[in-house]
Backbone as CSV, one residue per row, in Angstrom:
resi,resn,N_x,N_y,N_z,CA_x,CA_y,CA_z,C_x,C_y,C_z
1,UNK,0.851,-1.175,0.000,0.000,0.000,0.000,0.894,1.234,0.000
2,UNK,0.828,2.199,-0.497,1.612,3.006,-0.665,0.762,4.299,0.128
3,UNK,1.658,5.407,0.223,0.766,6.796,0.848,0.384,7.666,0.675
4,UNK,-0.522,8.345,0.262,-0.854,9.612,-0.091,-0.664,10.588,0.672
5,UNK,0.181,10.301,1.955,0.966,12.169,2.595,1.739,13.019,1.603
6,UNK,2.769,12.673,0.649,2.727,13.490,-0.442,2.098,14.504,-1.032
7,UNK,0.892,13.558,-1.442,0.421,14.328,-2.299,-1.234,15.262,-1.349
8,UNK,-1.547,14.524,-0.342,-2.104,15.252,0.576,-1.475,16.786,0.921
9,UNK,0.020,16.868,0.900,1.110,17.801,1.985,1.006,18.692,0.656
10,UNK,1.309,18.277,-0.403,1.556,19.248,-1.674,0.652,20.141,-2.131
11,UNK,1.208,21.461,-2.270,0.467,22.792,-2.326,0.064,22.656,-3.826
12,UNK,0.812,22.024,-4.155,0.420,22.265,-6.136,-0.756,21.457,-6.185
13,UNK,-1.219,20.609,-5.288,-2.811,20.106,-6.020,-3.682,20.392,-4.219
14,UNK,-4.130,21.298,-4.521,-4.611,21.749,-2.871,-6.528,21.472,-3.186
15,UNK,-6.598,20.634,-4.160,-8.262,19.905,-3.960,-7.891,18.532,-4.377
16,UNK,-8.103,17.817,-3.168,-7.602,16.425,-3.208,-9.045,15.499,-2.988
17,UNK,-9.589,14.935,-3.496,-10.887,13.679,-2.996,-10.945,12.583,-2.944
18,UNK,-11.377,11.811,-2.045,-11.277,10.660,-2.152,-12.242,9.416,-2.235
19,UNK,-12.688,8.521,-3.089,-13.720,7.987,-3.464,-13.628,6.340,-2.866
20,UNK,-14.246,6.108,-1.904,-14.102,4.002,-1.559,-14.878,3.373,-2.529
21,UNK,-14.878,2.189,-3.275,-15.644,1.321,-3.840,-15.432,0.148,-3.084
22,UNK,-16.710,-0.542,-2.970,-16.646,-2.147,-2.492,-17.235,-2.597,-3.677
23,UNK,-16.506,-4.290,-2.968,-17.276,-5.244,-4.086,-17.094,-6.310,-3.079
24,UNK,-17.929,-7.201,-3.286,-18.292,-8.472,-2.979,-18.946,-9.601,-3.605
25,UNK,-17.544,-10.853,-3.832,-17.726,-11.665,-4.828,-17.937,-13.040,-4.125
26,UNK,-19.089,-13.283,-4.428,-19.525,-14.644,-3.561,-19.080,-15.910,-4.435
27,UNK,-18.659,-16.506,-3.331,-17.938,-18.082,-3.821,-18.742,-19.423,-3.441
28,UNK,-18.707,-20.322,-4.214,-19.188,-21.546,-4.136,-18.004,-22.143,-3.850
29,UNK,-17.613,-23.662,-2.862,-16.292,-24.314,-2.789,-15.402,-24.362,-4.288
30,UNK,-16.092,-24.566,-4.966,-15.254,-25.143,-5.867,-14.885,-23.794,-6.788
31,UNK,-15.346,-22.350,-6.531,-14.968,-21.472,-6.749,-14.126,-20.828,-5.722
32,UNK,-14.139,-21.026,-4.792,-13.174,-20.604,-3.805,-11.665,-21.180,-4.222
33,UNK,-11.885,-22.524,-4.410,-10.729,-23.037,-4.525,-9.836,-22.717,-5.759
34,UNK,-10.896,-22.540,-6.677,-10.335,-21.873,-8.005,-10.177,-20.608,-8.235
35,UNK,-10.374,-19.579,-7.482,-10.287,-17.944,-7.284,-8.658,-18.007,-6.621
36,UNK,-8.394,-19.365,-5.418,-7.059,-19.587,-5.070,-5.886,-19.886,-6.115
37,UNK,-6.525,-20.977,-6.964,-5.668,-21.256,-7.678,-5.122,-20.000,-9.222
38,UNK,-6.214,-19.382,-8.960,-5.704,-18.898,-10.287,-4.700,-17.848,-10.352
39,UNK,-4.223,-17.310,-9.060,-3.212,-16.303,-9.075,-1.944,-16.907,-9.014
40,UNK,-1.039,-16.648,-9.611,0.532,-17.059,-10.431,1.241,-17.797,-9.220
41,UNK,1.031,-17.160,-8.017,2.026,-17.343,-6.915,1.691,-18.671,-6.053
42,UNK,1.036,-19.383,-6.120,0.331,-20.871,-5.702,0.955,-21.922,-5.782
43,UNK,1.302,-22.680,-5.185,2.029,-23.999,-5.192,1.169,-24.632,-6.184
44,UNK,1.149,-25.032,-7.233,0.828,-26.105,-7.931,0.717,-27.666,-7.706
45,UNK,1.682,-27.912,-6.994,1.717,-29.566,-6.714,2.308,-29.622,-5.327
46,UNK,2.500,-30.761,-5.043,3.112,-31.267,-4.070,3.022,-30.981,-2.234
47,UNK,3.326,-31.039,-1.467,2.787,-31.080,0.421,2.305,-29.374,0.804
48,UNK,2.637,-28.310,0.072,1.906,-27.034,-0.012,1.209,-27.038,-0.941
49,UNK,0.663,-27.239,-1.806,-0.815,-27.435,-2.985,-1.751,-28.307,-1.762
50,UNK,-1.589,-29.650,-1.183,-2.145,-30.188,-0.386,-2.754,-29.288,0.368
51,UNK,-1.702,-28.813,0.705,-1.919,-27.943,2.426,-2.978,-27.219,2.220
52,UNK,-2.666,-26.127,1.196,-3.288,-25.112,0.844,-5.235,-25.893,0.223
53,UNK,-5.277,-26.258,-0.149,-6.425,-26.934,-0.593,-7.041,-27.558,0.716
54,UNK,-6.632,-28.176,1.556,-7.180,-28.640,2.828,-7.836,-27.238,3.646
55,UNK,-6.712,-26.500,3.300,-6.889,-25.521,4.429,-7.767,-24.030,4.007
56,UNK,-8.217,-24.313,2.374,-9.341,-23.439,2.212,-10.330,-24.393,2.426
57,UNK,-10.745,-25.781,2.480,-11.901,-26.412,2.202,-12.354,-26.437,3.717
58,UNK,-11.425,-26.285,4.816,-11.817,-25.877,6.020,-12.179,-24.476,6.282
59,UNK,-11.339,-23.638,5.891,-11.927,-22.336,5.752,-13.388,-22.147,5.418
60,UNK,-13.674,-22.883,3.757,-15.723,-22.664,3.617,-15.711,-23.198,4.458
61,UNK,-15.691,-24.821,4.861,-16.746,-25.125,6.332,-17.094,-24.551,7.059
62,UNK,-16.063,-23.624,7.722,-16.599,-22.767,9.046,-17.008,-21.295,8.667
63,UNK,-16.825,-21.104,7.445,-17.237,-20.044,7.222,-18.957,-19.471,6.039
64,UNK,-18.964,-20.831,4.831,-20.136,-20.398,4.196,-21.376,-20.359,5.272
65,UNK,-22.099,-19.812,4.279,-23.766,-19.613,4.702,-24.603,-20.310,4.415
66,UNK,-25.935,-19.836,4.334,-27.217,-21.371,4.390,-27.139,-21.734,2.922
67,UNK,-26.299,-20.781,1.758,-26.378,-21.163,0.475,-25.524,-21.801,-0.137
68,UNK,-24.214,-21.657,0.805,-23.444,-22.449,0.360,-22.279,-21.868,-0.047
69,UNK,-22.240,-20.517,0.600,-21.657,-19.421,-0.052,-20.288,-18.942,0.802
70,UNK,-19.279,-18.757,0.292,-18.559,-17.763,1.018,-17.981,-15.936,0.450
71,UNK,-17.802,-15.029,1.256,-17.851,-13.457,0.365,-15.984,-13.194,0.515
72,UNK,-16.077,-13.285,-0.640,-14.506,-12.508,-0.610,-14.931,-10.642,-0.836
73,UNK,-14.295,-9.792,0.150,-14.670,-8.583,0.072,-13.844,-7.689,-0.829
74,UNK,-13.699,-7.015,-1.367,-12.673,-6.037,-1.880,-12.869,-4.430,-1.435
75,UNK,-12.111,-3.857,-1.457,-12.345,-2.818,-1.298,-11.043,-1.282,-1.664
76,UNK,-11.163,-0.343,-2.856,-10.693,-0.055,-3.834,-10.793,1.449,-2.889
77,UNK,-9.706,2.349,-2.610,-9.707,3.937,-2.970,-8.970,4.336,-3.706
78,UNK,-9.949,5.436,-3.949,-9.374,5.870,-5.366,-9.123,7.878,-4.627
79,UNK,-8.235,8.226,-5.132,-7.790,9.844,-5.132,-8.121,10.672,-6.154
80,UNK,-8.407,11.321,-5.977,-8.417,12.309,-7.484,-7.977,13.780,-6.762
81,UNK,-6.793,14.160,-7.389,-6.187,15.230,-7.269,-6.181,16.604,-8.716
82,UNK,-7.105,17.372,-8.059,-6.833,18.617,-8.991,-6.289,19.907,-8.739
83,UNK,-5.235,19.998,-9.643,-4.135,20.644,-9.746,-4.304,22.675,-9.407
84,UNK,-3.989,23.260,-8.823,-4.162,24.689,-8.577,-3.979,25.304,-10.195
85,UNK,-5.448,26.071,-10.356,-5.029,26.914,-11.390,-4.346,28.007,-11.237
């Protein structure tokens, strides 16, 4: 995460705003497990692929709902800085 005191402190853009977006992407197990797998950095095979797969399929257990569901949350700010005329 990086900081916006910079550009907060800086006189050259002295109207600064700031906007939150959420999102919330509901998972089924077998989408959970595949929302895991699909980012680059994942063990693919072997006693951490195991691990990791055990240890989200315990994760839904204790965590979905009556649908079956679990919520991965996101949540995005955004800055918009305009510049002193």
């Amino acid at each position: 995460m990086c900081s916006v005191d910079p550009l907060l402190a800086s006189r050259l853009f002295p109207h600064v705003y700031s906007y939150t977006f959420s999102y919330q992407q509901a998972l089924d197990k077998d989408g959970l497990i595949g929302r895991a797998m699909s980012v680059s950095y994942i063990p693919r095979e072997g006693l951490a692929h195991q691990k990791l797969i055990s240890d989200l399929q315990e994760l839904y257990n204790s965590w979905c709902d009556h649908k079956g569901l679990v919520y991965l949350t996101y949540r995005t700010k955004v800055y918009l800085a305009q510049p002193e005329c």
